[in-house]
C-alpha positions in Angstrom: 56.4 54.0 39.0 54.3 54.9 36.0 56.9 53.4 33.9 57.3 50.3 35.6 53.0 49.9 35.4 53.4 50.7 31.8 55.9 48.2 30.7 53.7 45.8 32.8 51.2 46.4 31.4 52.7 46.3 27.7 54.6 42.9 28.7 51.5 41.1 29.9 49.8 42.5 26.6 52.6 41.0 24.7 52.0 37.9 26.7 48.6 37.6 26.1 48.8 38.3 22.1 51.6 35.9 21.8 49.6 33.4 24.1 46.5 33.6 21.9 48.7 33.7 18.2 49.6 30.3 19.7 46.7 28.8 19.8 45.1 30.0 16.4 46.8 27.3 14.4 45.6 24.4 16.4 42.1 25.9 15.7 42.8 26.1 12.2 43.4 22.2 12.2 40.4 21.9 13.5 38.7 24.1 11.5 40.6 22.2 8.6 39.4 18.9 9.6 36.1 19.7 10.5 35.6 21.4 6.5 37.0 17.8 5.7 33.9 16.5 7.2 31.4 18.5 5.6 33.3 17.5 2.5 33.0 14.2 3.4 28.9 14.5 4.6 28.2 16.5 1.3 30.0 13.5 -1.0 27.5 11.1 1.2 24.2 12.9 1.2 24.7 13.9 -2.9 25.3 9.5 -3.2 22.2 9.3 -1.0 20.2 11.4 -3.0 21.0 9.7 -6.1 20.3 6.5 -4.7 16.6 8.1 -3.5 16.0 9.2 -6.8 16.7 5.8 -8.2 14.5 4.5 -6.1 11.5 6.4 -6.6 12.1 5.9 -10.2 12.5 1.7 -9.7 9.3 2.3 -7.4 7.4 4.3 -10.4 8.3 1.7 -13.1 7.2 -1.3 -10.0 3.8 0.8 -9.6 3.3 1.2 -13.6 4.2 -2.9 -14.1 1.5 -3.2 -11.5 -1.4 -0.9 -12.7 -1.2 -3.0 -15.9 -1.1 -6.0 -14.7 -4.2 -5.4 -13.0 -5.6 -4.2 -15.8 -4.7 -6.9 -17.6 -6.0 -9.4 -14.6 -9.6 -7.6 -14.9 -9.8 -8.3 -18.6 -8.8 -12.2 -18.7 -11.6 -12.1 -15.9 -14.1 -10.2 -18.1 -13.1 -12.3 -21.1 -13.6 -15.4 -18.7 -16.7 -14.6 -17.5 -18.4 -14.0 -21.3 -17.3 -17.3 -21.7 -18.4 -18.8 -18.9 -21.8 -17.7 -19.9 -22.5 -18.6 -23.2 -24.1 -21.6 -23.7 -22.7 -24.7 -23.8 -23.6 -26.9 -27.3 -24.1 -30.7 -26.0 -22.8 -33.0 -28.5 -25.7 -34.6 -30.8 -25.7 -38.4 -29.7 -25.3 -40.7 -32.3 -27.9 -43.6 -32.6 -27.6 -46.9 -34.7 -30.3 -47.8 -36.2 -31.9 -50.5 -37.7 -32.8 -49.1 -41.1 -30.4 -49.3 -43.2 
C-alpha cells in the first residue's frame, strides 16, 4: 500500500511538473512581447523628449526675440518722445514789400 501511495504520489508530481513546464513558454511570449513594448515606449518617450527639448529651445530663442523687441519698442518711444518735445521752428513768413 505504501508503494502504491508512493508512485501516486511521484505520478501526480510528474503531472504537476510537466503541467507547469507547459505553460512556461506561453509566459515567455508574453514576457517577449511585453519587453517589445517597453522597447517600443522607450523609442517613444526618448522622440518625445527630444521634441520637449526642441521646444524649450524654439521657446528660449521666441522669449529672447521678444525681450529685444521690447527693448527696441521702449527706445523708438524714448527717441519719439525727445522729439516730440523739442520745439517746433515756424517758418519765417515772407512779406512783399513796397521798397524796392
Amino acid at each position: 500500500m505504501k508503494k502504491g501511495a508512493y508512485l501516486v504520489g511521484f505520478l501526480s508530481s510528474l503531472f504537476i511538473i510537466s503541467g507547469c513546464a507547459t505553460t512556461t513558454p506561453n509566459n515567455h511570449a508574453d514576457i517577449d512581447a511585453l519587453n517589445a513594448r517597453v522597447t517600443a515606449l522607450q523609442g517613444q518617450l526618448s522622440s518625445k523628449d527630444e521634441e520637449l527639448s526642441r521646444l524649450e529651445s524654439e521657446l528660449r530663442d521666441k522669449n529672447n526675440s521678444l525681450s529685444q523687441a521690447e527693448s527696441d519698442k521702449r527706445s523708438l518711444e524714448a527717441e519719439l518722445n525727445a522729439e516730440r518735445s523739442k520745439p517746433v521752428a515756424k517758418p519765417v513768413p515772407k512779406y512783399d514789400s513796397d521798397l524796392k
